[in-house]
FIBA-43933 format. One record per residue (C-alpha): residue number from 0; x, z, y; residue in one letter. Coordinates in Angstrom, 2 decimals, padded with zeros to 5 digits. Example, Ala and Ser with C-alpha at 12.3 -4.5 7.8 and 13.67 -1.06 7.14 Angstrom:
BEGIN
i px pz py aa
0 012.30 007.80 -004.50 A $
1 013.67 007.14 -001.06 S $
END
This chain:
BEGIN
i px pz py aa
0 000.00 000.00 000.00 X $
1 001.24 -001.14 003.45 X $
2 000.27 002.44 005.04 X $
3 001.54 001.26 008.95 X $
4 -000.20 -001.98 008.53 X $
5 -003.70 -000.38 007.04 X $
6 -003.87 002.10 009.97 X $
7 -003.04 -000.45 012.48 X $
8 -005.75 -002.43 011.10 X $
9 -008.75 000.66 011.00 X $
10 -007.62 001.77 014.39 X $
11 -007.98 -001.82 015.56 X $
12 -011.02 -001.49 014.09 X $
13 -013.17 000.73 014.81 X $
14 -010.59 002.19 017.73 X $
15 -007.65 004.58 017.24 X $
16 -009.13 007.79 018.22 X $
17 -011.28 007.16 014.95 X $
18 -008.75 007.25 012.87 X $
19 -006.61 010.21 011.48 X $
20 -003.39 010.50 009.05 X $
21 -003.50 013.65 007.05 X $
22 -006.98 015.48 008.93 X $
23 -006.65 018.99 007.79 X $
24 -010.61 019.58 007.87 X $
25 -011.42 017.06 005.28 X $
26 -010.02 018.64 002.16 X $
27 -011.55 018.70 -001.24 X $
28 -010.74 022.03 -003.71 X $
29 -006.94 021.57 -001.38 X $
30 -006.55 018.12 -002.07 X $
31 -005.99 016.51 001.50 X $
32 -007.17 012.94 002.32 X $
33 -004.21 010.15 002.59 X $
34 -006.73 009.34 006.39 X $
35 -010.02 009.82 008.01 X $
36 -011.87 006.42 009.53 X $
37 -014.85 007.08 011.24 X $
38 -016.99 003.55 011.57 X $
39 -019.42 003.38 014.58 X $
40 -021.85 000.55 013.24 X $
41 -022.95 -000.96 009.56 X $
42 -020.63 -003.64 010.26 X $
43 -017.35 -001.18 010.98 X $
44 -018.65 000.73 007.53 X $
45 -018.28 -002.05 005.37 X $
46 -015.04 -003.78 006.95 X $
47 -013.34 -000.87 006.71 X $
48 -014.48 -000.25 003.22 X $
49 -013.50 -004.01 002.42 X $
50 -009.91 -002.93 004.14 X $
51 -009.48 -000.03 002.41 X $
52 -010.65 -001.75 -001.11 X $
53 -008.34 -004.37 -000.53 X $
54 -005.40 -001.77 -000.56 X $
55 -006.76 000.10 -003.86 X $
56 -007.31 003.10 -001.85 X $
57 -009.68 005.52 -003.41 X $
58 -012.71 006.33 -000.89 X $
59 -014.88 009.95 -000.54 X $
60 -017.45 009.48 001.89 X $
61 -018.38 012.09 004.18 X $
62 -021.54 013.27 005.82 X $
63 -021.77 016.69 006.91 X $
64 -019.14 017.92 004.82 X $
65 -021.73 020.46 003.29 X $
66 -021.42 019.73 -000.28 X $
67 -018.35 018.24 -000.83 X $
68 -017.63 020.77 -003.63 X $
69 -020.18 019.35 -006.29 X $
70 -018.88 017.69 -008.92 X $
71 -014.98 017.64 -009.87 X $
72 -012.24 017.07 -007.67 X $
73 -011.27 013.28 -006.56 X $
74 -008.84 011.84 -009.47 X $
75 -006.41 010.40 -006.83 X $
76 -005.24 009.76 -003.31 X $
77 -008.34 008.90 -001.19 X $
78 -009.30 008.31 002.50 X $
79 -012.35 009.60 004.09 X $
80 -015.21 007.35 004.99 X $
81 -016.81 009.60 007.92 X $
82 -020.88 008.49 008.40 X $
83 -021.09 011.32 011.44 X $
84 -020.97 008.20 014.34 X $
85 -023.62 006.50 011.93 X $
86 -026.39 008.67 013.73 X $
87 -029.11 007.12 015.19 X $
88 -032.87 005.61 014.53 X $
89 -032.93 002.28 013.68 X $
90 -036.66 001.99 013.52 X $
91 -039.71 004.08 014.33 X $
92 -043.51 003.00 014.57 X $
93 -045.02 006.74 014.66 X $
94 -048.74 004.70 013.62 X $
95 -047.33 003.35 010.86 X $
96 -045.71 006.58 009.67 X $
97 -042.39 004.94 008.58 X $
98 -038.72 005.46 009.57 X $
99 -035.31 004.21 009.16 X $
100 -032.80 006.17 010.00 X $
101 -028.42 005.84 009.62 X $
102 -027.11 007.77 006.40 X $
103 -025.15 009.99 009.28 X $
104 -028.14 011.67 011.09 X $
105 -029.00 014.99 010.44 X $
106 -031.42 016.39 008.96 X $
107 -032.58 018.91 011.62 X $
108 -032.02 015.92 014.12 X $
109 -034.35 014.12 012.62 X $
110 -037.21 016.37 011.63 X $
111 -036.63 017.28 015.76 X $
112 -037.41 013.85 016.51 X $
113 -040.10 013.56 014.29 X $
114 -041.90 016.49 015.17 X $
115 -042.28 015.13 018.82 X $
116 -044.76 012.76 017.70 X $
117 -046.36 015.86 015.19 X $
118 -044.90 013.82 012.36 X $
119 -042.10 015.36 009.42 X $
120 -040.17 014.61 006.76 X $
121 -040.86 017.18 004.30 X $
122 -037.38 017.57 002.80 X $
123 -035.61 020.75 002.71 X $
124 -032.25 021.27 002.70 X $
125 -029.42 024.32 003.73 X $
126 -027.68 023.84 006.60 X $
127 -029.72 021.33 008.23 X $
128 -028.19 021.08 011.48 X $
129 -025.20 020.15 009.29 X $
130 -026.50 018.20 006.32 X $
131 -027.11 014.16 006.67 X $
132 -029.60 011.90 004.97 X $
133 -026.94 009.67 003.32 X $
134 -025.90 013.54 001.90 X $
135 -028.77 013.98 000.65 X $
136 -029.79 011.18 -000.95 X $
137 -026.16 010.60 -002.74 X $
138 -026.74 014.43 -004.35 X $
139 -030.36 014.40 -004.77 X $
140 -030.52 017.56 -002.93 X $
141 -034.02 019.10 -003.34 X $
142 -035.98 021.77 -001.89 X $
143 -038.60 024.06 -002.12 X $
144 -041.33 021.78 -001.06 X $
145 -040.73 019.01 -003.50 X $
146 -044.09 020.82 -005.33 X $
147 -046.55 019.87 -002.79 X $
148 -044.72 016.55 -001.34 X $
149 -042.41 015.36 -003.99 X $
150 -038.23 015.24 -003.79 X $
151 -036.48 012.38 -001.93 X $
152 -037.36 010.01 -004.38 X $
153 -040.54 010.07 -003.58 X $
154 -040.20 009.52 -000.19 X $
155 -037.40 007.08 000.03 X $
156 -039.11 002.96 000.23 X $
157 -035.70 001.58 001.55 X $
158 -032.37 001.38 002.01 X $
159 -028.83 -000.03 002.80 X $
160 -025.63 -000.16 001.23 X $
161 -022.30 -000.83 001.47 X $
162 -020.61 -001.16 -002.04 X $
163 -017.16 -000.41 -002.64 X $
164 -015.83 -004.11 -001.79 X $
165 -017.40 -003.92 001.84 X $
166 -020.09 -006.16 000.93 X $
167 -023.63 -005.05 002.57 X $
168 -026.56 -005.09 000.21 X $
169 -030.28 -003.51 000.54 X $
170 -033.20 -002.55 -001.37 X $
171 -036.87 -001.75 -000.67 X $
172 -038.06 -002.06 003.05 X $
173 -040.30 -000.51 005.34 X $
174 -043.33 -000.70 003.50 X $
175 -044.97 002.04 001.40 X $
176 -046.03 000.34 -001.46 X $
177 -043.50 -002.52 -002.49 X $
178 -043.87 -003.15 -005.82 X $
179 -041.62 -006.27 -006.11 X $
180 -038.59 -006.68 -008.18 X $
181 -036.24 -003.68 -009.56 X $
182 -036.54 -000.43 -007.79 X $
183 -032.75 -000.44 -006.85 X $
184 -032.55 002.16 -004.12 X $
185 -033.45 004.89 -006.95 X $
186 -029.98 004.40 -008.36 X $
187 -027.83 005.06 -005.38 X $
188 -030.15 008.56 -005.49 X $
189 -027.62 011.74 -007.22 X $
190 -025.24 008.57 -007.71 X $
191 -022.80 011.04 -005.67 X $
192 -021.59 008.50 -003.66 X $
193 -019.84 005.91 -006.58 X $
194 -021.99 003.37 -006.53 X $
195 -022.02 002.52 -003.23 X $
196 -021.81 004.38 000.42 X $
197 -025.49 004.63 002.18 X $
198 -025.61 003.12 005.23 X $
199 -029.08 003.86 006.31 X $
200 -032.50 004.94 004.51 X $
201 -036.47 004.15 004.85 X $
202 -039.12 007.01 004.55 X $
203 -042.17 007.31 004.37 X $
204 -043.75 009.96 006.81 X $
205 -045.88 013.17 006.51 X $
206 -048.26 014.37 009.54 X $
207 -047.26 017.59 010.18 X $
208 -049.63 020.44 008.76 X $
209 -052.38 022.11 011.35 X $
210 -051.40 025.43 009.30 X $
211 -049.13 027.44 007.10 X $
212 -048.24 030.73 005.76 X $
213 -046.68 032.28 003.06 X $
214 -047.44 034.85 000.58 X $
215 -044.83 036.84 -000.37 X $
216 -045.55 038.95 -003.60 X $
217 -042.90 041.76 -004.81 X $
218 -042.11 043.19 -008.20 X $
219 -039.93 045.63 -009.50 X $
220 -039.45 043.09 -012.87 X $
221 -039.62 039.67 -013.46 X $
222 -042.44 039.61 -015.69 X $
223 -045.30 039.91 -013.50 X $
224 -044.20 037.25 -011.19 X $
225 -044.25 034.69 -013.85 X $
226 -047.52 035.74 -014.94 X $
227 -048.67 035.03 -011.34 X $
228 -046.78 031.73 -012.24 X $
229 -049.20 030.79 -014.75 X $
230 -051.89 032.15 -012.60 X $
231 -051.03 029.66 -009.87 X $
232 -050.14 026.61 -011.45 X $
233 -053.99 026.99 -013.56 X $
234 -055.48 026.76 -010.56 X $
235 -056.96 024.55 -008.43 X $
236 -054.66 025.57 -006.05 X $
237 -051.91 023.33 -004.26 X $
238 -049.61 025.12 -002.82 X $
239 -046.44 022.97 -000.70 X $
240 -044.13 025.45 -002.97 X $
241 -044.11 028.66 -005.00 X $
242 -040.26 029.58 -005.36 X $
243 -039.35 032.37 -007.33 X $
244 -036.59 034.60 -005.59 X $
245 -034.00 037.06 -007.72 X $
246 -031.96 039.54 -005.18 X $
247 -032.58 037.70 -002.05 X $
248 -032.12 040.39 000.92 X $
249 -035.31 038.95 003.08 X $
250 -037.48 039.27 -000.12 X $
251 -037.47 043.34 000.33 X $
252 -037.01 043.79 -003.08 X $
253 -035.23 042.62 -007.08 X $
254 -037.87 040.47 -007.76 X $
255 -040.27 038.27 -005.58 X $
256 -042.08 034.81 -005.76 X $
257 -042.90 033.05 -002.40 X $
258 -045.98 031.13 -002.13 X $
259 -045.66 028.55 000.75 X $
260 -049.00 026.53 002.26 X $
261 -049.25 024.24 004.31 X $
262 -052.62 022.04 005.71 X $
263 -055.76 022.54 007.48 X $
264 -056.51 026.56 007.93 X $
265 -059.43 027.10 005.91 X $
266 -057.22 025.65 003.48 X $
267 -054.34 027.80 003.69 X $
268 -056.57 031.46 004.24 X $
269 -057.86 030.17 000.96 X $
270 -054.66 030.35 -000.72 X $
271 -053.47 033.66 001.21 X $
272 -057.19 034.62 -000.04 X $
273 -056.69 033.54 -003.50 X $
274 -053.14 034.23 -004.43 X $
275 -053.54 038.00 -002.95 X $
276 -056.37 038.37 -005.81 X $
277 -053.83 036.67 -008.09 X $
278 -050.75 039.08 -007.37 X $
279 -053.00 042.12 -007.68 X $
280 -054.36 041.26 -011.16 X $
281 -050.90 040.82 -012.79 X $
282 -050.20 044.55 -010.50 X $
283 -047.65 042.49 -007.49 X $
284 -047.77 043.53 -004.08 X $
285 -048.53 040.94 -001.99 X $
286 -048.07 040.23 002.06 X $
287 -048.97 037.34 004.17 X $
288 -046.62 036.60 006.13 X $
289 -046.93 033.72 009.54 X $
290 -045.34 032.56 012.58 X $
291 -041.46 033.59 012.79 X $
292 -041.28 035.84 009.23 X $
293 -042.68 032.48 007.67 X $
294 -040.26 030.61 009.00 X $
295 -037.35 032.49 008.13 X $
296 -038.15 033.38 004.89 X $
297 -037.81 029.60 004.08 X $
298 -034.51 029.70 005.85 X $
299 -033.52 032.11 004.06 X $
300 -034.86 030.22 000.26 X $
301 -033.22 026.85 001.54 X $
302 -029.61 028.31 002.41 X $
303 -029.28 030.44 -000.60 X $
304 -027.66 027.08 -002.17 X $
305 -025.24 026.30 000.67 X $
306 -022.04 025.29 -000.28 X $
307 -019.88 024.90 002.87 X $
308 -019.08 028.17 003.08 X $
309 -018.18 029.97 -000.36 X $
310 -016.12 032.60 -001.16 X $
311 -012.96 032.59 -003.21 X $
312 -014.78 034.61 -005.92 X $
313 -018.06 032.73 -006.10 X $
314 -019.76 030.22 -008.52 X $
315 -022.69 027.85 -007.14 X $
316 -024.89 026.29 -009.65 X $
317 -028.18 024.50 -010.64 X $
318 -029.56 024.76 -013.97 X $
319 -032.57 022.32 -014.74 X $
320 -034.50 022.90 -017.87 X $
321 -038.27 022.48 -018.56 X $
322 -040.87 024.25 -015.94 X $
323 -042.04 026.40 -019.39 X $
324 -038.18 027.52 -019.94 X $
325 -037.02 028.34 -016.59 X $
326 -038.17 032.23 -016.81 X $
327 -036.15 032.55 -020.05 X $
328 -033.25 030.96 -019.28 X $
329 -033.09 032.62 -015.73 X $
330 -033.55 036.10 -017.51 X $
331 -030.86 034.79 -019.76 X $
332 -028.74 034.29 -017.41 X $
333 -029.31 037.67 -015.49 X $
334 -028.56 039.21 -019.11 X $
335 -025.20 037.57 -019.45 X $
336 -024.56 038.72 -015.78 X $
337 -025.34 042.65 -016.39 X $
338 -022.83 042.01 -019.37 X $
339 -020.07 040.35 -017.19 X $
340 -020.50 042.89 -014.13 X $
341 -021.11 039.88 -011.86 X $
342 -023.70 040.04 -009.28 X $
343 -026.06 037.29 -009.07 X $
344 -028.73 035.73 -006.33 X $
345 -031.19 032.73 -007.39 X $
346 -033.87 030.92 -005.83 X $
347 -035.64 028.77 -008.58 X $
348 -038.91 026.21 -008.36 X $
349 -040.57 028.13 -010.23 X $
350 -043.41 025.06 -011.33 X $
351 -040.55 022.52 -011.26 X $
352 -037.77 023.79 -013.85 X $
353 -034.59 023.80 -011.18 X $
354 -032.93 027.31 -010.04 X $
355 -029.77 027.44 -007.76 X $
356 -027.86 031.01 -008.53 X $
357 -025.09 032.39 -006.39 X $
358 -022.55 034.24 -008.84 X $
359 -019.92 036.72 -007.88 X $
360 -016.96 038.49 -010.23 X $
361 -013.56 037.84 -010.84 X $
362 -011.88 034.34 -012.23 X $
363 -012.35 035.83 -015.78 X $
364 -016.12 037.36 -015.54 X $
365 -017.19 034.11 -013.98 X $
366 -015.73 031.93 -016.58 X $
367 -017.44 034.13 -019.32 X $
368 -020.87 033.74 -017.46 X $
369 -020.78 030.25 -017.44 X $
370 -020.20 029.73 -020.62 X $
371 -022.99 032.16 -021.98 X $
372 -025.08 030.25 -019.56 X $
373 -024.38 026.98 -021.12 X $
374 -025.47 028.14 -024.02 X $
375 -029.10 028.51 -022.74 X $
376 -028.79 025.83 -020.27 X $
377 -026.59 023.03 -021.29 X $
378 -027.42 021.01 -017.76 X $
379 -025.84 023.37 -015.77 X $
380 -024.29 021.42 -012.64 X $
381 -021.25 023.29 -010.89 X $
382 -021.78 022.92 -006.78 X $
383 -019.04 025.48 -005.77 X $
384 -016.06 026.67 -007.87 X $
385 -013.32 028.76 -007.41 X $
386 -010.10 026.12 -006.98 X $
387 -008.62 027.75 -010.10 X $
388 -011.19 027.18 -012.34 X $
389 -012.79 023.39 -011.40 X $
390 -010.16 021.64 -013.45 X $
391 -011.29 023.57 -016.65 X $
392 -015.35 023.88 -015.83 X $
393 -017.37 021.59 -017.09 X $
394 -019.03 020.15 -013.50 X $
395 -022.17 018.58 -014.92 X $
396 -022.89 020.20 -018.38 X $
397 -022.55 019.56 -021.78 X $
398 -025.06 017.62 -022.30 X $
399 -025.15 014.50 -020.04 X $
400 -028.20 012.06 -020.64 X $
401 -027.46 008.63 -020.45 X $
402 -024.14 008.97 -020.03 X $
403 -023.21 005.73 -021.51 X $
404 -025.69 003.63 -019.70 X $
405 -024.00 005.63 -016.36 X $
406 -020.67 004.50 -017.13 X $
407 -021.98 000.48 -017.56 X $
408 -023.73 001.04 -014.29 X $
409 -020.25 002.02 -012.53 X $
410 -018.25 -000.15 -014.15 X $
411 -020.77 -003.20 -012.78 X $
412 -020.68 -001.41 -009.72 X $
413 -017.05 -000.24 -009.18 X $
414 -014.96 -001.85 -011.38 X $
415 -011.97 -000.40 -009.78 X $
416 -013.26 002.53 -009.96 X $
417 -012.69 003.23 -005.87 X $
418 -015.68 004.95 -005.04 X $
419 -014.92 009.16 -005.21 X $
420 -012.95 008.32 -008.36 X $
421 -013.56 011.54 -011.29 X $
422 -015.96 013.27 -008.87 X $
423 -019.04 012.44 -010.86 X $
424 -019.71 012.49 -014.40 X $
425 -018.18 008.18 -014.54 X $
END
C-alpha cells in the first residue's frame, strides 16, 4: 500500500481536515485504525471506499461509535469509514408519513425533527443522542417497543448502499407497500456492516400517540411477574411494550415488569385499569406512573444495554430464545450468577424472547458465567467484553443458524473480505 499517496488522495477528497493518520478515539478492544476519512456526501462515501478497496485496506465503518464492541475484534489493519458528516434529511412529506434519512443522523435528531410535525419513529435505542440509523440498522438494535410497533425491520421500505468496491446500489423506495422483486434491504439489517456500508435509509412513519403511561408492577421474586406475563399477553390487551426488569435501580425493587402504553386515553386508562387488576391477582404491587417518571423509566430500560461506556470488569450480552423460555433461561442465568458471585442487571422483552444482562466479576467468574449460560442459551451474542477475554469468547454463540448460507452471502458480497474483516460471524 502506497500510504503517502492514499492519504493524499482522501484528503484531496473529501478535504484534509477529514482525514486522520492514527486517530486515537477510534479504537476497537486497543486495536488503533491505520486512518479516519470522514466523507461529506454519498458520492465521497463510495469513492473513498472504491480508494481504499483498491489498496486492500480493511474498512470498519463508524456511526456513533456506540457499539463498536459487538462482535470480535477486526482481523487486520483497517481505516475508519466515519458516516457522522452523512447527517441530514434527504426527503420528508409529513402527509405521506415517509422519510429518508443519511445512515449518519442520529437517532434523537431525528425523532426531534419528527416530532415537530407530531410524527415518530418508534425505535428505541441507548444513547440516542449518540446512536445513528446506519448503527442501527447494521446491528439490528431493538428496543422495548418493538411489541406494539415492530423492530427496524418492520419499519425500514428503503435504502442505499455502498458495497465494499465503492459501487452505489439501492433497494426498496419510498413507498410502504413495494412488493416487487427480492426484499434486499433486509440483508444489510444485523449484517454488522460486511456486506455493505449504509448510506441512507427509508421509514415508514408513526403519528405520535395522544397518550401514554406506564405501569410499573414490583415483586420480591420473579415468579409472579411472569404470571402477570401470561396474564397480559392472553389478553386483549396491546400494550407498545411489557419489559421485564431484574436489579434495575429506577425499578425500586429485585424484580419488576414495566408495562408501557401508548394511544388514545381511554385506551391507555384501560390498560393502567386493567393491568392494575392483573398485578394484584398474581399479589404485584402496581403504580402508574406519567409525565417525567414515564419518561425516564424508559430511559432508564433503553440504556441498560449501552455499550460505549463499559467497565474493565463487565460482560454485555443478549440472549434470544423462544418468548415461552425466556423466564427459565433468565432464572438460569441469575442461578449461575449467585454461584459465580457476579452481580447481574437485565432488561428482557418479556413477550418477545430477547434479554440484554449487564454482568460484573472478575476475568475468571465472568468466563465461568458465560459458559454456564451457553449451556441454557446457546445464542448468546457478546456486545461488550473485557479486552482479555474477546479473543477466547465465543461472540455470537454456539449455535449459528445459517451459517453456511451467511458465508456464500459474504463471499458474493465481499470477496476480499474488506468489509470489518472477523468482526461478524463470516
Amino acid at each position: 500500500m502506497n500510504h503517502a499517496s492514499l492519504r493524499a488522495d482522501l484528503e484531496s477528497l473529501v478535504g484534509e481536515q477529514y482525514v486522520v493518520e492514527h486517530p486515537t478515539e477510534y479504537h476497537i478492544y486497543g486495536q488503533r485504525p491505520l486512518l479516519s476519512v470522514a466523507p461529506g456526501s454519498l458520492e465521497e462515501l463510495a469513492q473513498a471506499v472504491a480508494r481504499l478497496a483498491a489498496e486492500h485496506v480493511a474498512i470498519v465503518p463508524w456511526g456513533g461509535g456506540t457499539q463498536q464492541t459487538w462482535g470480535r475484534p477486526p482481523s487486520r489493519p483497517f481505516a475508519v469509514v466515519l458516516t457522522g458528516r452523512l447527517n441530514r434529511i434527504l426527503d420528508y412529506t409529513p402527509d405521506d408519513l415517509t422519510i429518508s434519512v443519511e445512515a449518519g443522523m442520529t437517532l434523537g435528531a431525528l425523532s426531534a425533527a419528527l416530532a415537530a410535525n407530531g410524527q415518530m419513529l418508534p425505535l428505541d435505542a441507548p444513547l440516542p443522542d449518540r446512536a445513528t440509523i446506519g448503527g442501527l440498522l447494521a446491528t439490528a438494535m431493538d428496543g422495548p417497543r418493538r411489541l406494539g410497533y415492530g423492530s427496524a425491520r418492520d419499519l425500514l421500505i428503503g435504502i442505499r448502499v455502498v458495497e465494499a468496491t465503492g459501487r452505489i446500489s439501492k433497494a426498496g423506495g419510498m413507498v410502504v407497500k413495494n412488493v416487487s422483486g427480492f426484499d434486499m434491504m433486509k440483508l444489510y439489517l444485523g449484517s454488522f456492516g460486511t456486506l455493505a456500508i449504509i448510506a441512507s435509509a427509508n421509514f415508514k412513519l408513526i403519528p405520535q400517540p395522544r397518550s401514554a403511561a406506564s405501569i410499573l408492577c414490583r415483586a420480591a421474586t420473579s415468579e409472579p411477574l411472569w404470571k402477570l406475563v401470561n396474564a397480559i399477553a392472553s389478553s386483549q390487551l396491546t400494550p407498545v411494550a411489557v419489559e421485564y426488569l431484574e436489579a434495575i435501580d429506577l425499578a425500586g425493587g429485585p424484580f419488576a415488569l414495566a408495562v408501557r402504553s401508548e394511544g388514545l386515553s381511554a385506551a391507555v386508562e384501560r390498560h393502567v385499569r386493567d393491568v392494575t387488576t392483573f398485578a394484584a391477582q398474581v399479589g404485584v404491587q402496581a403504580e402508574a406512573l406519567r409525565g417525567e417518571a414515564h419518561v425516564r423509566l424508559w430511559e432508564s430500560i433503553n440504556n441498560l444495554p449501552q455499550t460505549a461506556s463499559v467497565a474493565a470488569d463487565e460482560l454485555v450480552v443478549r440472549i434470544t430464545c423462544l418468548p415461552a423460555a425466556l423466564s427459565r433461561v433468565l432464572a438460569a442465568a441469575r442461578d449461575v450468577a449467585q454461584r459465580a458471585a457476579v452481580s447481574l442487571q437485565a432488561v428482557a422483552r418479556a413477550i418477545n424472547g430477547i434479554a440484554y444482562l449487564r454482568v460484573r466479576g472478575s476475568v475468571s467468574q465472568l468466563h465461568e458465567w458465560h459458559a454456564a449460560v451457553l449451556q441454557v442459551a446457546p445464542q448468546t451474542v457478546l456486545l461488550a467484553t473485557p479486552t482479555s477475554l474477546v479473543a477466547e469468547m465465543p461472540a455470537f454463540g454456539t449455535q449459528i443458524a445459517n451459517l453456511e448460507v451467511m458465508q456464500r452471502i459474504k463471499q458474493e458480497f465481499d470477496p476480499e473480505n474488506l468489509l470489518n474483516p472477523g468482526r461478524f460471524v463470516v
